[in-house]
C-alpha positions in Angstrom: 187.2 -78.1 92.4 189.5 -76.2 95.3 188.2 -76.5 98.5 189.0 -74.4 101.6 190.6 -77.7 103.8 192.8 -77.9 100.5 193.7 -74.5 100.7 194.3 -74.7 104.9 197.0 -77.2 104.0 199.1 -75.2 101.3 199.1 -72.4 102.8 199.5 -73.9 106.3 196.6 -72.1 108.1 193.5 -73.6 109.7 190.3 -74.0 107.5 188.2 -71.9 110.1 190.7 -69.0 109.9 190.2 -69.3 105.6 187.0 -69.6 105.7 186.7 -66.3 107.6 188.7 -64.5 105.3 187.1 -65.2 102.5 183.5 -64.5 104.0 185.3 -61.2 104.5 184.9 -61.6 108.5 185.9 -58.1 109.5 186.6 -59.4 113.3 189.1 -61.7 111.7 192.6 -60.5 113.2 195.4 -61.9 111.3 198.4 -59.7 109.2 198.5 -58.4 106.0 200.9 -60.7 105.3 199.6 -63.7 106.0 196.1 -62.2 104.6 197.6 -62.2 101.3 199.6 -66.0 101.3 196.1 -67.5 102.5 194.9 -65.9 98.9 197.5 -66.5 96.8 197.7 -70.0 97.4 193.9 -70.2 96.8 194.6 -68.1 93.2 197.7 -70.2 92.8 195.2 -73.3 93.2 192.8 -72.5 90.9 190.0 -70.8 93.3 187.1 -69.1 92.1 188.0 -65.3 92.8 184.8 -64.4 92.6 184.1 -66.8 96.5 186.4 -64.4 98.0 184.5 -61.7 99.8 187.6 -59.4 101.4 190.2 -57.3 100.0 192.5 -59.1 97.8 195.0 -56.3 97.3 195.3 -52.5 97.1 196.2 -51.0 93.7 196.7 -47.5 92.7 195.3 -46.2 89.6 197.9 -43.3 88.3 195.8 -41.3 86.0 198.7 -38.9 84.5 196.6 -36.6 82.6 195.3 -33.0 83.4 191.9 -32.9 84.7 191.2 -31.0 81.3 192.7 -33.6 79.5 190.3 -35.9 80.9 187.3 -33.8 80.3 187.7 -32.9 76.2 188.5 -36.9 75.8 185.1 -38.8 76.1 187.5 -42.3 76.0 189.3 -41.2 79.0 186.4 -40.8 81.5 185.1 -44.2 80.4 188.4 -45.5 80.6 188.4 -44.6 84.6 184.8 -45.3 85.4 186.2 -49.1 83.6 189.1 -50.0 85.7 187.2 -48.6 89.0 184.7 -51.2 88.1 186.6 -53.9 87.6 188.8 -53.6 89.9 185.9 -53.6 92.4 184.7 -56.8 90.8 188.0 -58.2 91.2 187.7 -56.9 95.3 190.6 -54.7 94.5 190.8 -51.5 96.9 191.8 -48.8 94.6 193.4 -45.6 94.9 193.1 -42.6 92.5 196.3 -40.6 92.2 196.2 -37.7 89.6 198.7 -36.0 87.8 197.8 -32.5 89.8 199.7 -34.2 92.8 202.8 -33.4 90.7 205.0 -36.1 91.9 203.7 -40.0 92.2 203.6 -40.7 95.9 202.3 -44.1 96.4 201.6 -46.0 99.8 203.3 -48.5 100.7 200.3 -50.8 101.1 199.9 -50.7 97.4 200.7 -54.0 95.5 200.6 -52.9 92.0 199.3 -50.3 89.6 198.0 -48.8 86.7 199.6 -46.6 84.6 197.1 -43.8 81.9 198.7 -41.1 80.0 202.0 -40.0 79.7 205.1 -41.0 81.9 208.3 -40.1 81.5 211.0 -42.5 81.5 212.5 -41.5 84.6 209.1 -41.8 86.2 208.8 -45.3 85.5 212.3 -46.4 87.0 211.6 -44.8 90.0 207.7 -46.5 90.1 209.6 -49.6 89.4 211.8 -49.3 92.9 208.8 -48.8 94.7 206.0 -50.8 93.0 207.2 -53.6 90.6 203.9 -54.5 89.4 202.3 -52.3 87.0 200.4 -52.2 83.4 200.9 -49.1 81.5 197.6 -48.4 78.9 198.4 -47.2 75.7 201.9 -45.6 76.0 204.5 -46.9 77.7 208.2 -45.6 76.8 209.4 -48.6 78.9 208.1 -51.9 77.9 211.1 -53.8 79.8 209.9 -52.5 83.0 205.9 -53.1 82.6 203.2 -54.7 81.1 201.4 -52.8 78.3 197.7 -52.7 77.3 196.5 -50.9 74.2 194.0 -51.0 71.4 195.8 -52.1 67.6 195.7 -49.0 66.2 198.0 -50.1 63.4 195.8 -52.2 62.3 192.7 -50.4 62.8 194.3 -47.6 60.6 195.8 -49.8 57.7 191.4 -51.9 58.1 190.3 -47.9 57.2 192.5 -47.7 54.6 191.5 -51.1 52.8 187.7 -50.0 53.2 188.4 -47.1 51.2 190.3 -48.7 48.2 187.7 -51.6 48.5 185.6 -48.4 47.7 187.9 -47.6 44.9 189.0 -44.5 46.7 192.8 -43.6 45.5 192.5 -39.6 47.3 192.6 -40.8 51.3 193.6 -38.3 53.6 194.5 -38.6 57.5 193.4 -35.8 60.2 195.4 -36.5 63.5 196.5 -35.3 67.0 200.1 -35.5 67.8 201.9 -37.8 70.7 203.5 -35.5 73.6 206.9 -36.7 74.5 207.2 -36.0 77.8 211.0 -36.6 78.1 211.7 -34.4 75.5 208.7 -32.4 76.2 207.7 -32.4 72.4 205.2 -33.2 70.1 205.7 -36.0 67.8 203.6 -38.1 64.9 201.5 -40.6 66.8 201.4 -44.1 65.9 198.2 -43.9 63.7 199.8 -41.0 61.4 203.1 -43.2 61.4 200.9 -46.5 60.4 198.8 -44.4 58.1 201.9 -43.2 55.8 203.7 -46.9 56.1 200.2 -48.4 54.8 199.3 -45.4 52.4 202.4 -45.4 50.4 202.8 -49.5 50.1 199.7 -49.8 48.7 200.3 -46.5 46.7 198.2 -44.3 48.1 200.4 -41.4 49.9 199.9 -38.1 49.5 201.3 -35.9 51.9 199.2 -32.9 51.2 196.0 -34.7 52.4 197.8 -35.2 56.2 196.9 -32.7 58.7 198.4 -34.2 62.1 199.3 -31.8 65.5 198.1 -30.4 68.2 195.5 -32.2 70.4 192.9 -34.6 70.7 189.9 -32.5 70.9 187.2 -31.2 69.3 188.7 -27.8 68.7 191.5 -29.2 67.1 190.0 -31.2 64.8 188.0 -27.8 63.4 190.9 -26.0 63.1 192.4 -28.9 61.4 189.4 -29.1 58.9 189.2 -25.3 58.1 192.6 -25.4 57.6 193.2 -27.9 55.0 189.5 -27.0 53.1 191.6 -23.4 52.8 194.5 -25.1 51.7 193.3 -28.1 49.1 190.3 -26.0 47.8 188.5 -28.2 45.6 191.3 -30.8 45.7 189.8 -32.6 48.5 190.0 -36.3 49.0 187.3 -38.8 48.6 187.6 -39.9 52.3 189.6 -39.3 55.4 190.6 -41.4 58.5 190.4 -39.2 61.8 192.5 -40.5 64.7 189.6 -40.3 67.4 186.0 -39.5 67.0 186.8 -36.1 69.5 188.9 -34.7 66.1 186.3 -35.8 64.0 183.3 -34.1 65.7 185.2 -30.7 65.3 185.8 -31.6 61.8 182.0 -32.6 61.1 181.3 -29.2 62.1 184.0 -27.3 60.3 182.7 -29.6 56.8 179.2 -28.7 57.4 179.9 -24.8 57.9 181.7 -24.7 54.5 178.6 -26.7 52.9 181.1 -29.5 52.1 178.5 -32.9 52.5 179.4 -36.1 54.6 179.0 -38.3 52.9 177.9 -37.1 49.6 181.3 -35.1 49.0 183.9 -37.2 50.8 183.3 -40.1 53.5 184.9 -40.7 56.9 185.9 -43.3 59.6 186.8 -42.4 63.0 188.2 -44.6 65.6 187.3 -45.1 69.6 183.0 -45.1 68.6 181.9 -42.5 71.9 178.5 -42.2 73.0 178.7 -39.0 71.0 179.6 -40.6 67.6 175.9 -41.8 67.2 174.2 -38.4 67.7 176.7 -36.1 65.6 175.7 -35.1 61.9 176.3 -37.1 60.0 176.4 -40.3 62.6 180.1 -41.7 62.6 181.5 -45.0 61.2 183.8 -45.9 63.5 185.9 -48.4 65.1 184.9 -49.4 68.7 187.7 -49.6 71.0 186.3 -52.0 73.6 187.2 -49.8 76.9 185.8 -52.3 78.9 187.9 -54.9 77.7 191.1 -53.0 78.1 190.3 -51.8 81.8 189.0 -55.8 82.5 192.0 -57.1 80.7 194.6 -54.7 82.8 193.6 -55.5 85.8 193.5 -59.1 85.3 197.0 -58.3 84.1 198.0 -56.4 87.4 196.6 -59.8 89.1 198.4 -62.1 87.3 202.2 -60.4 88.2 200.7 -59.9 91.8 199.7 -64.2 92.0 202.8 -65.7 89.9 205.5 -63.1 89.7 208.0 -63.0 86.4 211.0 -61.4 85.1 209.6 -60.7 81.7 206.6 -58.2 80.6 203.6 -58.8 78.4 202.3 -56.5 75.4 198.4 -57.3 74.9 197.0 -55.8 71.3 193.5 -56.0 71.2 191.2 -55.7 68.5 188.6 -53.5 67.2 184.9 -53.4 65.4 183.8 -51.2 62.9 180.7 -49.4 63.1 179.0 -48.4 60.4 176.6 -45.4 60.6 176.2 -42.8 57.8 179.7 -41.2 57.6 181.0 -44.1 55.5 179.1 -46.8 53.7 181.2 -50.0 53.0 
């Protein structure tokens, strides 16, 4: 076990004056810069993060995504109320910055960041002159210059797909959003229609008339989606479809149910992300959880880790997913 006398002598302080820091002694007088050497030697030692009552750091959140954005995407508020909770558990002082502030100003106080929604490329070079540490969630055009946290959708999707032929399902089709390039301010497939079509056609499966991918990832979206393919495919419907998020799918649930086409007596469905909202819809959702938790806990400790022991390389961090059953789709 680390003590504090060990501590004193790496980092060539008294004990008394490491003590008082990590009682987080607010009368305690000493710089920011030797503040942060007294505690990463501890980390660098092996100390108990938790012992340490002050500040470690200050780290912005950049949350690049309208307000609306934030508000038609369930995931997203639970993805801030997350990494505001962890990063206070981790004494972290954080600072919010939003995408209405147009241009990314951060302080110079800040030690590192991290990065939700959509950056452009020449955003992140110029974040990575002023603030070298960072962890991008989900989409990151620029894996060279940061770490990157995201769920395995590619596997999630090709998991939905096996459940259905386990099923003995051959008619799957795929209702989507599409992924907003912001450097060539475009929509594009997103990776779970791209891993859909890989995984559909090697196992045989691919039909392109049952994909109905664009737009947005919201709940309007997904009805328009729905009405439009029921008027397209008539009574050529699919035995099952994999939605991209369960926002799509709650528009599509109610565009089914208004055209008196039954979930799941008709066709079946998984969703992915498994909201609050997925358990009261009709009928309740099969779904894969996404643990946000997990990804907020696991970027900050990430954001940490560059801050304690720097490196020249980046890290990519896929984590993995659960399936929920509920009454949309029965294994």
């Amino acid at each position: 076990m680390v003590t504090l006398k060990e501590i004193a002598k790496n980092s060539g302080y008294s004990q008394a004056t490491v003590s008082r820091l990590f009682k987080g002694d607010s009368s305690l007088s000493i710089t920011n810069e030797t503040k942060q050497k007294i505690i990463h030697t501890a980390l660098s030692m092996g100390y108990d993060r938790s012992k340490i009552k002050t500040t470690l750091e200050k780290i912005a959140v950049l949350f690049w995504l309208t307000e609306q954005e934030e508000l038609q995407d369930v995931y997203f508020q639970q993805l801030r109320l997350s990494l505001e909770k962890y990063a206070q558990l981790s004494n972290m002082e954080i600072e919010m910055i939003k995408h209405e502030q147009d241009t990314i100003q951060i302080p110079d106080s800040v030690s590192g960041f991290v990065g939700v929604g959509s950056f452009t490329s020449k955003e992140l070079l110029t974040l990575k002159e002023k603030c070298p540490n960072g962890v991008l969630l989900e989409l990151n055009p620029e894996p060279d210059l940061f770490d990157t946290v995201k769920p395995d959708t590619d596997r999630i999707t090709r998991q939905a797909i096996d459940y259905f032929l386990k099923k003995g399902y051959k008619k799957i089709g795929f209702i989507g959003g599409a992924f907003h390039n912001p450097d060539e301010d475009e929509d594009e497939s997103d990776s779970r229609e791209i891993a859909f079509r890989q995984y559909a056609k090697k196992k045989g499966v691919l039909n392109e008339e049952y994909i109905f991918s664009k737009g947005k990832f919201t709940v309007n979206q997904g009805y328009e989606l729905t009405l439009e393919l029921i008027n397209q495919l008539g009574d050529d419907l699919p035995d099952a479809f994999f939605i991209a998020s369960d926002t799509i799918a709650v528009g599509a649930l109610q565009a089914f149910n208004e055209r008196y086409i039954s979930i799941p007596d008709r066709l079946e469905i998984i969703s992915v992300n498994d909201t609050e909202i997925s358990k009261f819809v009709s009928p309740p959702l099969t779904t894969f959880r996404i643990d946000v938790e997990e990804i907020a806990k696991t970027a900050i400790d990430m954001l940490v880790d560059q801050i304690v022991y720097p490196r020249q390389i980046t890290k990519t961090v896929l984590l993995g997913s659960e399936i929920i059953i509920r009454k949309s789709f029965q294994p």
